[in-house]
C-alpha positions, 0 to 999 in steps of 0.5 A: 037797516039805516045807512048814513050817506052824505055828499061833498062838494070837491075842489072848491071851498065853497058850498054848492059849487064844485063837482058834488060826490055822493058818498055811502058810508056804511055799504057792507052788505049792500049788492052791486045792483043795490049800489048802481040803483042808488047811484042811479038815484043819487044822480051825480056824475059818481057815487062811492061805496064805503067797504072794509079793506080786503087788507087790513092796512088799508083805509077801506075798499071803495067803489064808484059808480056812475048813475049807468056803470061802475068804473076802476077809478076817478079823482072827485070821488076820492077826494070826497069820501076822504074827506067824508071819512076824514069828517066822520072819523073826528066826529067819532073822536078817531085820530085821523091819519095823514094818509088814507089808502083806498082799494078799488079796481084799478089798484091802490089809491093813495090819498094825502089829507090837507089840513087848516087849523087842525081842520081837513080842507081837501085832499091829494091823490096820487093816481094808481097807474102811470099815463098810458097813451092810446088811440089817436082819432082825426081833428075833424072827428073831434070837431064833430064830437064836440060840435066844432070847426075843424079849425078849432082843434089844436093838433101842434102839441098832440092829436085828440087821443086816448090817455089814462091814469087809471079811467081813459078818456079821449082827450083833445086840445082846443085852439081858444078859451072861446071853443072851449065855451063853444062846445057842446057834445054831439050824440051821433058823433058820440055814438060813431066814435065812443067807447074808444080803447075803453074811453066813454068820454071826452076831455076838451081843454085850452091852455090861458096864458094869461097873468094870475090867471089858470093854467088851463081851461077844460071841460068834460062831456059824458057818453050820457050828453051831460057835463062833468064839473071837475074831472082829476082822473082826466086832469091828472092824464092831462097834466101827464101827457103835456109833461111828457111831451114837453120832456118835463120830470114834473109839471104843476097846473092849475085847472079850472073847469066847471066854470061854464056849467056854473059849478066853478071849480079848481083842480092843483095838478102834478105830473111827477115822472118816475123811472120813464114814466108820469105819475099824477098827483091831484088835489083840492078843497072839499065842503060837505053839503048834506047828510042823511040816511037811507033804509036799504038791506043787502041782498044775494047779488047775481050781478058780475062786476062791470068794468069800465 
């Protein structure tokens, strides 16, 4: 059976920058080990998997891999597949909706088109849990992590935590731009510390309070040693916790990262609190970059499901 899949630069409007999402838009059939192998193929940091909605008001079912595990919920791979989908609905001559819905194992994820001329340019997701905080680890533990000075660790605001909006991540505050270039994971301090209270891996960031510049600068190092581009799922938890320390209902950031792995990209973050708690919001630009289509069967799946 030909499946068609194609993949997206997301948060970027320019090919071949961004954070690259492989996204398979005809997955009925295929098996969990099916879909971790092709993950595993693909070789971006995630993969989507494009499944008819278990509610028939929703867009569709989606889940997302990692090229190791499957994992609940992540922002550059649904930005990507509602752009993919958003793109191959108008080449089909289907109206496309200014609101997708997504199910996916973390719960309900809302996704609201941006248009230009009539055309989709991106997309904003609002993440399906509000910000949880968690555990809390030294500044020379990052440090180690993250191949640092102890000194390079920012501990005034928050010490290096635990936080999620859907997908934990250790996330740490360094002191300078320049630490933040600086960095560089470290397997055997990776391996002492990580997982942590379900984070895999760790989110680095340094605020710019330069004029016409980012709000902020971050990077993210995988458990698999390799550097992600754009992380919306960190960045919205991110956005989140500095709204709630700083007592602010809402919150909007522009994040750049990917910059020093020379995939620029640009990430419109919101924290928005609701009823006591912070909600995040994430967008960008997406491109499309290649399409194609892979002969693959389902097959009897024995696998389980392997969360993150």
């Amino acid at each position: 059976m030909l499946r068609r899949y194609v993949t997206v630069d997301v948060f970027t409007d320019r090919l071949f920058a961004g954070n690259p999402v492989a996204v398979v838009l005809d997955a009925q059939g295929l098996s969990t080990r099916q879909m971790q192998a092709l993950a595993n193929e693909f070789g971006y940091s995630e993969s989507t998997f494009v499944l008819p909605p278990n509610d028939p008001g929703h867009t569709a079912q989606v889940r997302i891999f990692t090229p190791d595990r499957e994992i609940p919920f992540a922002g550059h791979p649904n930005l990507g597949t509602a752009y993919a989908l958003a793109d191959d609905m108008t080449a089909r001559g289907i109206p496309v909706p200014d609101i997708f819905t997504f199910e996916e194992l973390a719960g309900k994820v809302t996704i609201e088109l941006w248009r230009q001329d009539g055309h989709v340019v991106g997309a904003e997701l609002r993440a399906p849990e509000a910000l949880s905080c968690r555990a809390q680890i030294r500044a020379a533990q990052a440090a180690a992590c993250l191949s640092l000075k102890e000194a390079d660790i920012r501990i005034d605001a928050h010490a290096p935590r635990v936080v999620s909006v859907g997908l934990p991540f250790l996330v740490v505050q360094l002191a300078t731009r320049d630490a933040l270039a600086r960095a560089r994971p470290d397997r055997g301090a990776y391996a002492r510390m990580l997982p942590l209270d379900g984070a895999h891996s760790i989110y680095a960031y340094a605020l710019d309070g330069a004029r016409d510049a980012p709000d902020v600068h971050a990077r993210m190092f995988t458990g698999r040693m390799t550097e992600d581009p754009a992380t919306g799922s960190a960045t919205g938890a991110m956005t989140c916790l500095l709204a709630r320390l700083r007592g602010l209902e809402d919150l909007d950031l522009l994040v750049a990262q990917g910059d020093d792995c020379r995939r620029p990209s640009r990430l419109h973050a919101r924290a928005l609190a609701q009823d006591g708690a912070w909600y995040a919001h994430v967008g960008g630009h997406c491109v499309s970059a290649l399409s194609g289509t892979l002969a693959l069967d389902g097959e009897v799946d024995q696998t389980p499901l392997a969360m993150a």
